[in-house]
NUKE-642213 format. One record per residue (C-alpha): residue number from 1; residue in three letters; x, y, z. Coordinates in steps of 0.001 Angstrom, whole numbers, padded with zeros to 6 digits. Last residue first. Layout:
<sites>
SITE:NUM:ALA:X:Y:Z
...
</sites>
This chain:
<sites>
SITE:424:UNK:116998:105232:097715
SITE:423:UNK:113535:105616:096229
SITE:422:UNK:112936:102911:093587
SITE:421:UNK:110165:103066:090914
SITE:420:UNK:109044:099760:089112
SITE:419:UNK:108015:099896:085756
SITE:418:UNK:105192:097903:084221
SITE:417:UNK:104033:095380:081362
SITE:416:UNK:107469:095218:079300
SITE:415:UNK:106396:092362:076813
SITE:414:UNK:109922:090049:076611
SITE:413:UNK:107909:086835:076486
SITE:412:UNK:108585:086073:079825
SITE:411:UNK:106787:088619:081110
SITE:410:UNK:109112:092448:082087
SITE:409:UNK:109069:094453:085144
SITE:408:UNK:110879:097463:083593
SITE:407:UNK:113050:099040:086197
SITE:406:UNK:113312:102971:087400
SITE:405:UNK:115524:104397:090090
SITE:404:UNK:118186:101544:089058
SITE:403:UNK:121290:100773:091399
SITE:402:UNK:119315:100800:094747
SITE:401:UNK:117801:097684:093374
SITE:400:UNK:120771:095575:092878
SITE:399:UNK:122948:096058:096082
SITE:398:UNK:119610:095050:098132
SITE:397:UNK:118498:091946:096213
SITE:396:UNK:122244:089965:096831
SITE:395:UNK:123399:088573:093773
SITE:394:UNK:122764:089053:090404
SITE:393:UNK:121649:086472:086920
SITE:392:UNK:123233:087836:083741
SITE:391:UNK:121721:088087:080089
SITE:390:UNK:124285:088899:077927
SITE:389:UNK:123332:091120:074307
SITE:388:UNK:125457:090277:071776
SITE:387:UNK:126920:093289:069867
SITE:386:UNK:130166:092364:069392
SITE:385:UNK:130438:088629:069164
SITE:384:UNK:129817:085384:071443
SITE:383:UNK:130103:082019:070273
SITE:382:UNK:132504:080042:072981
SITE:381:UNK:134510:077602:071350
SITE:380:UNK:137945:079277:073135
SITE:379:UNK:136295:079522:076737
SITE:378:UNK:135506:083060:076982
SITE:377:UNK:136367:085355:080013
SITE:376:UNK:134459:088075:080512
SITE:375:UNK:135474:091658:081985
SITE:374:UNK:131726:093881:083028
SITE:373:UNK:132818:097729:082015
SITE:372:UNK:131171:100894:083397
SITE:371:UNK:133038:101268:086555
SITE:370:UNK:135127:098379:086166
SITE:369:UNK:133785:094621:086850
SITE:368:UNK:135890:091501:087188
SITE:367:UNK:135545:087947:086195
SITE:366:UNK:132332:087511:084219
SITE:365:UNK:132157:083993:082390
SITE:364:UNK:131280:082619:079147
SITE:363:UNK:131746:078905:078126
SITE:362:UNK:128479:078275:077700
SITE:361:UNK:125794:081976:077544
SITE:360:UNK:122978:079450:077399
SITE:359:UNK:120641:080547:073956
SITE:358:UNK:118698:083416:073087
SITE:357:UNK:118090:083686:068958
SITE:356:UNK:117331:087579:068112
SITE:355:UNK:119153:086712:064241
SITE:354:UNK:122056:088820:064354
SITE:353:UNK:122561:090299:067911
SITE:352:UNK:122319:086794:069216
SITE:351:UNK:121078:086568:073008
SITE:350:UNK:123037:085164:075358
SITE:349:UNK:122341:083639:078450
SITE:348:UNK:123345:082889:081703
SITE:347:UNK:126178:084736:083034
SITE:346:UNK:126495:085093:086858
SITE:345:UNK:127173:088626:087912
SITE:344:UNK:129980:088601:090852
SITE:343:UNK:129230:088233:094013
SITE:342:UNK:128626:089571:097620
SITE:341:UNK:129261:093426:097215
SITE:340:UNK:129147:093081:093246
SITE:339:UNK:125321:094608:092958
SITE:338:UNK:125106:095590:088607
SITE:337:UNK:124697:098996:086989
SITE:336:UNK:127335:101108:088218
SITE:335:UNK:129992:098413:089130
SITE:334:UNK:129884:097646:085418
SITE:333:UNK:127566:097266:082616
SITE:332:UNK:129048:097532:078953
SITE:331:UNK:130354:094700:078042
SITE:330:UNK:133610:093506:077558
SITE:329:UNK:135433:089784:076161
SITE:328:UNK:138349:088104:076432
SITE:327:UNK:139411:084429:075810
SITE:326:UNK:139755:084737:071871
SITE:325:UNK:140816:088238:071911
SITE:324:UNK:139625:091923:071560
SITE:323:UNK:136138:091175:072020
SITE:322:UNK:134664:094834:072558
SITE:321:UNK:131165:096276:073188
SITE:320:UNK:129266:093050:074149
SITE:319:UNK:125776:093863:075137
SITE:318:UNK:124504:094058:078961
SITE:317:UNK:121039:092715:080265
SITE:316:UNK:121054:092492:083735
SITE:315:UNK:118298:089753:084899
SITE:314:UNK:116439:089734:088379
SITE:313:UNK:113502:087391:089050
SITE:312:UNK:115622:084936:090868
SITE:311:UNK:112734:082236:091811
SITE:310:UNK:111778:081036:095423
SITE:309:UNK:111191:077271:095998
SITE:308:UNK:108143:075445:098054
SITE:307:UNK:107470:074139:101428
SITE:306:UNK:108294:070593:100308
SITE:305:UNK:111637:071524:099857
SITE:304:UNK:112383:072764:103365
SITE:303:UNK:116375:073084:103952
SITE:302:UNK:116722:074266:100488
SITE:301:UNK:113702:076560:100867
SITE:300:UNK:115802:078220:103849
SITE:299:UNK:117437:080422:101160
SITE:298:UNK:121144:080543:101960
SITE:297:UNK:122121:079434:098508
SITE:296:UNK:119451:081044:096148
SITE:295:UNK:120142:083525:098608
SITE:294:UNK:123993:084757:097702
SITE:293:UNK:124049:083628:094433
SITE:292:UNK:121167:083967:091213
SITE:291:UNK:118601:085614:093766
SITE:290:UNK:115512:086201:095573
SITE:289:UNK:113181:089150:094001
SITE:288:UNK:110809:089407:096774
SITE:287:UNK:112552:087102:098630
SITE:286:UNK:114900:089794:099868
SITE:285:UNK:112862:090882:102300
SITE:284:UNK:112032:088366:105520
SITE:283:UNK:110681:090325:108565
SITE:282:UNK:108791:087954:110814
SITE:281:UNK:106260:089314:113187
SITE:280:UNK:104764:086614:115378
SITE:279:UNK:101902:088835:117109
SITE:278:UNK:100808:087282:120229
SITE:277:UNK:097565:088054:122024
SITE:276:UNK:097761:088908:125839
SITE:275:UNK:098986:086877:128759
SITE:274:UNK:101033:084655:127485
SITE:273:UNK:100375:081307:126017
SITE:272:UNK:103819:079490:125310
SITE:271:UNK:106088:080487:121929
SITE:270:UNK:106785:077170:120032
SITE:269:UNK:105375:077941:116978
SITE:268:UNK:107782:081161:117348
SITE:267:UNK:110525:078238:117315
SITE:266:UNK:109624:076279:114288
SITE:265:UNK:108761:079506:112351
SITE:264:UNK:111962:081457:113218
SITE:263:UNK:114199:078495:112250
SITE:262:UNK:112471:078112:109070
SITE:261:UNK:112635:082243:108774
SITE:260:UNK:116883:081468:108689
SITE:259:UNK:118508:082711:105696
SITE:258:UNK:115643:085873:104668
SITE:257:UNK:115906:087756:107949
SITE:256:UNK:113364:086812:110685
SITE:255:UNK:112937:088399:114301
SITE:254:UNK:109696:090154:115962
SITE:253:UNK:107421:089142:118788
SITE:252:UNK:105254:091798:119638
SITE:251:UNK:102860:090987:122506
SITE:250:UNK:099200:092655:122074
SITE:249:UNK:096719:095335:123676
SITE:248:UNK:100044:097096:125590
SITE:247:UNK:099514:098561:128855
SITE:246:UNK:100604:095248:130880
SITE:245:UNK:102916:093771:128715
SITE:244:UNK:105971:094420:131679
SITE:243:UNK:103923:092360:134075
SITE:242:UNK:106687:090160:135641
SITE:241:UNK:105467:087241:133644
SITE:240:UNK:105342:089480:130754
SITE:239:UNK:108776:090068:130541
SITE:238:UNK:110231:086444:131783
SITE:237:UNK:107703:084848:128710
SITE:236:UNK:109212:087469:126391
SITE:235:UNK:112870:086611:127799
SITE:234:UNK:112041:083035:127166
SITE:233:UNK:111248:083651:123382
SITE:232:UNK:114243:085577:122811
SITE:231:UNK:116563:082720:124576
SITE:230:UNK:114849:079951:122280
SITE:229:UNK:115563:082339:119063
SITE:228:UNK:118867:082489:120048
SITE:227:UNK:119498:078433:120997
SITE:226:UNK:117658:078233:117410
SITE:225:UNK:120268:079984:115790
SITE:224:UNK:122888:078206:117562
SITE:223:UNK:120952:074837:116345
SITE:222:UNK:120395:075727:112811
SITE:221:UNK:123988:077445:111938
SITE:220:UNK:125373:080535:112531
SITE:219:UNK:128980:081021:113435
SITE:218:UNK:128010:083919:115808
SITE:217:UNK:124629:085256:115237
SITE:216:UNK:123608:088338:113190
SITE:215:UNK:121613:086412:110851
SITE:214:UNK:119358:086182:113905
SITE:213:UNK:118008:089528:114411
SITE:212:UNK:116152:090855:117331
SITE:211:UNK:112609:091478:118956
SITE:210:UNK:111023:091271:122347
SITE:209:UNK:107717:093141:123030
SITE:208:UNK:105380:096160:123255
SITE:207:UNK:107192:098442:125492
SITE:206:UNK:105321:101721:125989
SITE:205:UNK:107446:105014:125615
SITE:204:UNK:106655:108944:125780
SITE:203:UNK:106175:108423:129211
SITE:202:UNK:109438:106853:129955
SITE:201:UNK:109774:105386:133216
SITE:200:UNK:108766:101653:131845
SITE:199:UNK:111383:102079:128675
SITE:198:UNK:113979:102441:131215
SITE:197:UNK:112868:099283:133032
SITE:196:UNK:112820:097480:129968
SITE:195:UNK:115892:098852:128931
SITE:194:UNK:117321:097584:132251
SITE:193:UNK:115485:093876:131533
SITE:192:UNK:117347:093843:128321
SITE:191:UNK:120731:094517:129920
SITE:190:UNK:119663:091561:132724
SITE:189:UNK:119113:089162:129444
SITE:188:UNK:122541:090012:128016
SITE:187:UNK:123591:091450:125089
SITE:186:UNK:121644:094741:123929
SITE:185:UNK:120940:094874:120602
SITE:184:UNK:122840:095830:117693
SITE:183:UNK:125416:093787:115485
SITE:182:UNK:127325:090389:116810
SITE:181:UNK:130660:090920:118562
SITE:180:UNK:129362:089246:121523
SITE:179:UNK:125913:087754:120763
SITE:178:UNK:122295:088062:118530
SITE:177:UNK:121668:090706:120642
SITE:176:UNK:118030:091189:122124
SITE:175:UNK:116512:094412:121096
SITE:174:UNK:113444:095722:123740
SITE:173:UNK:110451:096667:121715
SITE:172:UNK:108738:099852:120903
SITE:171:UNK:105842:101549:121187
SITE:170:UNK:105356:105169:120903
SITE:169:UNK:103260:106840:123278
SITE:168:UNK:100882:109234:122532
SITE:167:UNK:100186:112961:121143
SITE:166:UNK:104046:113098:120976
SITE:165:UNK:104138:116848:122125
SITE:164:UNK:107509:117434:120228
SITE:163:UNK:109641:117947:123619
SITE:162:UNK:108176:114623:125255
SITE:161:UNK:109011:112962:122065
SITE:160:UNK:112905:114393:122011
SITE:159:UNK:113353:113639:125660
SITE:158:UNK:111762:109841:125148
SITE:157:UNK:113828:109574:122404
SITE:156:UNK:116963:110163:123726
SITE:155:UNK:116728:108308:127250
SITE:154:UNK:115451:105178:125337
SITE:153:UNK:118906:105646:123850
SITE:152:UNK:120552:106043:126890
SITE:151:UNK:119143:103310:128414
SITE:150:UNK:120240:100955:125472
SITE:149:UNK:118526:098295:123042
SITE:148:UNK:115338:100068:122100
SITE:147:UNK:113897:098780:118513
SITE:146:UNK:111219:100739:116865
SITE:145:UNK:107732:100087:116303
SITE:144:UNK:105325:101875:114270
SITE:143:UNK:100475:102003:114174
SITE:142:UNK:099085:104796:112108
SITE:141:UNK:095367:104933:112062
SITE:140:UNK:095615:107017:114865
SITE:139:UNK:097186:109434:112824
SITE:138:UNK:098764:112388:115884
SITE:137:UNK:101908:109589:115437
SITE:136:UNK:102686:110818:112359
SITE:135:UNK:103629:114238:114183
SITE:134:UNK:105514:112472:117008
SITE:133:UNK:107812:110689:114145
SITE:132:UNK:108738:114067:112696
SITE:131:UNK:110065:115250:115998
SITE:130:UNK:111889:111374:116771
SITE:129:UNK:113536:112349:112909
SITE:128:UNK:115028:115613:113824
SITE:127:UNK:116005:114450:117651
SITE:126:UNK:117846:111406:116076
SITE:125:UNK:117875:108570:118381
SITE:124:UNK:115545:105894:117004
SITE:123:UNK:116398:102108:117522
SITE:122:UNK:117225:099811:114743
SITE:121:UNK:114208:097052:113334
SITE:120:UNK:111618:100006:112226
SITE:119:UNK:108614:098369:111944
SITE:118:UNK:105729:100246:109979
SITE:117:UNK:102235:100327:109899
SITE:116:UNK:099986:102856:107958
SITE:115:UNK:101755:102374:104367
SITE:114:UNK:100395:105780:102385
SITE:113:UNK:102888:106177:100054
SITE:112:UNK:104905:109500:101337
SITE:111:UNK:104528:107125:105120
SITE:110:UNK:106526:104267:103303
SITE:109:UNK:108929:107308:102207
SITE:108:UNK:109388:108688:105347
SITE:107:UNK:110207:105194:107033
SITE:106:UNK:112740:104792:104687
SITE:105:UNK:114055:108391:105870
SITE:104:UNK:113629:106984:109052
SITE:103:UNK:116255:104542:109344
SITE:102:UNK:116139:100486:108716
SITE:101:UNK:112367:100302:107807
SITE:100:UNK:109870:097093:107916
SITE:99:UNK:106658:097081:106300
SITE:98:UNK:103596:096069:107563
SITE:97:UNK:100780:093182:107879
SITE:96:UNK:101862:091665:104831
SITE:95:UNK:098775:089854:103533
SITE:94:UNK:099847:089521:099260
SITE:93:UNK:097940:092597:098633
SITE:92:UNK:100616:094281:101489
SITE:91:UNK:103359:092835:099554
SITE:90:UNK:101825:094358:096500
SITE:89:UNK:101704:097809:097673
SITE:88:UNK:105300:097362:098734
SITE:87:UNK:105954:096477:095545
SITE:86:UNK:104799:099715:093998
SITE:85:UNK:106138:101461:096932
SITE:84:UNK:109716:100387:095823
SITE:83:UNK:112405:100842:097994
SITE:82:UNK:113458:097237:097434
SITE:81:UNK:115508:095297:099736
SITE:80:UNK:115213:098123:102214
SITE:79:UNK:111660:097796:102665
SITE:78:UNK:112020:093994:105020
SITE:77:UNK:108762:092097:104981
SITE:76:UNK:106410:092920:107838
SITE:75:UNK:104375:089211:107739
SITE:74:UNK:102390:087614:110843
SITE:73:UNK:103413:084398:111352
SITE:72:UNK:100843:081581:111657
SITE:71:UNK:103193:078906:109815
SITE:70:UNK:100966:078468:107367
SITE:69:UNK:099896:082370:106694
SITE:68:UNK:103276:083022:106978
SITE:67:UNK:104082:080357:103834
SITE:66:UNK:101419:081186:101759
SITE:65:UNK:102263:084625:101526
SITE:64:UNK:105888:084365:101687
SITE:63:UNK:104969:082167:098586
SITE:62:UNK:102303:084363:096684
SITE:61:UNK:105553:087106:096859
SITE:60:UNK:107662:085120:095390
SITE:59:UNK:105334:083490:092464
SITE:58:UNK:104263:087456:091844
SITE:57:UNK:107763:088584:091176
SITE:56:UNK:108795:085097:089722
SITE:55:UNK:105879:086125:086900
SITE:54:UNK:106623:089773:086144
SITE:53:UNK:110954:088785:085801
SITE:52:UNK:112694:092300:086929
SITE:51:UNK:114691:093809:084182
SITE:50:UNK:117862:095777:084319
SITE:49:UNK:118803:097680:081586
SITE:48:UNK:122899:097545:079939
SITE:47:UNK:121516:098649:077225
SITE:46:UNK:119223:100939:075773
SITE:45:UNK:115636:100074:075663
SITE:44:UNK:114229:100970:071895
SITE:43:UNK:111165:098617:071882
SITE:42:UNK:113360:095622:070227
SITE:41:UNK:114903:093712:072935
SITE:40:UNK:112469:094626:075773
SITE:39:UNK:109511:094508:074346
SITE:38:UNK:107389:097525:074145
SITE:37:UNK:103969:097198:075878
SITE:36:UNK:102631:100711:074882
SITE:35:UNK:100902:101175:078078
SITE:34:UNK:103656:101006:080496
SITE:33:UNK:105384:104001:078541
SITE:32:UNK:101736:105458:079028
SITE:31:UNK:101781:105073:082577
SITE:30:UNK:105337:106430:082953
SITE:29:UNK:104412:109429:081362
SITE:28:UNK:105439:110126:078421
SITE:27:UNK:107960:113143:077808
SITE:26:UNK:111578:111174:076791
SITE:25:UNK:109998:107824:075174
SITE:24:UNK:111875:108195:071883
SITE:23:UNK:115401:107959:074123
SITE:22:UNK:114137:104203:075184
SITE:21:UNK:114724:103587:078738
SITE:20:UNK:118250:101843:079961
SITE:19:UNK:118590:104627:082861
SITE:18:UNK:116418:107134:084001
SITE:17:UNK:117422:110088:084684
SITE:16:UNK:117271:110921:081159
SITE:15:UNK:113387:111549:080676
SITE:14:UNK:110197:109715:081479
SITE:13:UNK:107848:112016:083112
SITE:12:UNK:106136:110388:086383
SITE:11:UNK:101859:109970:085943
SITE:10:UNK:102411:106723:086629
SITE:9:UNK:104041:107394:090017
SITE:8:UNK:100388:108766:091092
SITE:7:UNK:099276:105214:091000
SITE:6:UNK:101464:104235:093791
SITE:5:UNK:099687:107069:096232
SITE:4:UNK:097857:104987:098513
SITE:3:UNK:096124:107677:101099
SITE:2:UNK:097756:109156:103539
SITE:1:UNK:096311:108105:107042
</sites>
């Protein structure tokens, strides 16, 4: 198994691919930027930066810790969100029992930084990346899952496998469609049993369980997300019933995004015994930083008060570069620096270039981002100058991180205490 190899990023050179990092740092190492504990407004950083909040990292990831644990849901929270081994290393501190993957080259990288189990929620058809796959699989410390949803797909890998010598079979489990016109997965229960089948001819294969996605249902709501859920459980029960389980140690039981794991938790506690062990893998990921729009309104916390509340721990820090009217304002982070796929940054707070006061950012608003340029619109009592810096809440984790190869993760006095490496 490859050893943990976060700490090695430490020893990265700062220089100019990274943005927002202070031009007298260029030849440290990362570790010794970290060491110095610069603050953010006054340590050099040029703007716009991105910062990620030290405490609501930790409080988010202690939650989806708590609340799997509670809910007796084993934990493989989504990679994609983040790219970061560093906080992949802390997921798996925090009792994540993997790491979910979209495509192999995530998968790659996880494996570069030493995670031994991986779920990778599409199914695997590309010869290149099934012949890398059997040589990770010669680690027997190394446990992956893939989806399957189509008999020519299970077709594909088990000829690519076979061909590569896979030392022994990989597992994967059969993908249940969320619905017509819905993403992946195969769409009936009878198409799920012929992947089985497939799956059961393949040598290269062993089916390991049921999995799917729910945000991927029609007009989702609680009840036709539970209705799916219900119809995923069933079709494990129908599998293993007719013996399908039979040469796997455990039942793999996989769905979860981050707008409906309360759904996923009420009906995986209702999962009957089966014949083997259960593992309820859920596969939440944008919690680890949550959100100023898109989650902080889908979040299931809403639904569940009582269970807790995530924290946005992102903040784009842009300075104003050009007022050239009463109701008009720039600054100078655009489609570059911030995610606009969902919404628009949110403008929070402002932080006086004059005297280092931060107070709410009233009466300002961003309407419109250029390439480089964020367009605010000022209400006409609204104290903002050139040279303000803007403190800005994001939307939607995944269009943020892939922006920034290198973030500060910054306390809430300002003290940078860490920087988080991407790999998109």
């Amino acid at each position: 198994m490859p050893a943990d190899r976060t700490e090695l990023l430490r020893d990265e050179r700062v220089d100019c691919r990274f943005k927002a990092l202070p031009p007298d740092a260029e030849g440290l190492t990362v570790g010794e930027l970290a060491a110095q504990r610069r603050d953010l407004f006054t340590g050099g950083f040029t703007t716009p930066v991105l910062a990620l909040s030290a405490e609501s990292v930790e409080h988010n990831l202690a939650l989806l810790q708590t609340y799997s644990e509670r809910h007796g849901l084993a934990f493989a929270p989504h990679g994609k969100t983040s790219m970061s081994p560093q906080l992949f290393a802390r997921q798996l501190a925090h009792g994540a029992w993997g790491i979910t993957a979209a495509v192999p080259h995530q998968a790659r990288v996880y494996r570069a930084h030493g995670i031994s189990r991986i779920f990778l929620a599409n199914e695997v058809v590309d010869a290149a990346a099934l012949r890398w796959l059997a040589g990770e699989l010669a680690d027997p410390d190394f446990r992956f899952i893939c989806y399957a949803d189509s008999v020519r797909g299970v077709e594909l890998m088990n000829e690519a496998l076979t061909e590569a010598g896979v030392p022994r079979p990989l597992d994967v489990v059969v993908e249940l469609g969320a619905g017509d016109g819905a993403r992946t997965g195969a769409r009936t229960e009878a198409e799920c049993a012929a992947v089985a089948d497939a799956v059961a001819a393949a040598p290269a294969l062993r089916l390991a369980g049921v999995a799917g996605y729910e945000g991927e249902v029609p007009g989702a709501d609680g009840e036709k997300v539970r209705a799916w859920l219900r119809r995923l459980v069933a079709l494990t029960a129908e599998f293993d019933g007719a013996g399908r389980f039979a040469d796997t140690e455990e039942i793999v039981v996989s769905a979860g995004g981050s707008a409906w794991f309360d759904a996923v938790a009420d009906v995986f506690a209702e999962i009957p015994g089966l014949s083997r062990p259960v593992l309820k893998l859920l596969r939440s990921g944008a919690y680890v930083s949550h959100d100023d729009g898109h989650y902080r309104h889908l979040t299931p916390f809403n639904r569940v008060p009582d269970e807790g509340a995530l924290q946005p721990a992102f903040r784009l820090w842009a300075q104003v570069v050009s007022r050239p009217s009463a109701e008009q304002a720039f600054l100078n982070a655009g489609k570059r620096d911030a995610a606009y796929d969902l919404d628009l940054p949110e403008a929070q707070v402002v932080r006086d270039a004059r005297t280092g006061e931060i107070r709410p950012a009233d009466g300002i608003t961003v309407s419109g981002l250029s390439d480089q340029h964020g367009w605010v619109r000022t209400a006409p009592d609204a104290d903002l100058e050139v040279g303000d810096w803007v403190g800005m809440g994001l939307s939607h984790p995944c269009t943020a991180f892939d922006k920034w190869q290198l973030i500060p993760l910054v306390q809430a006095d300002g003290t940078v205490v860490d920087y988080i490496r991407t790999f998109f």
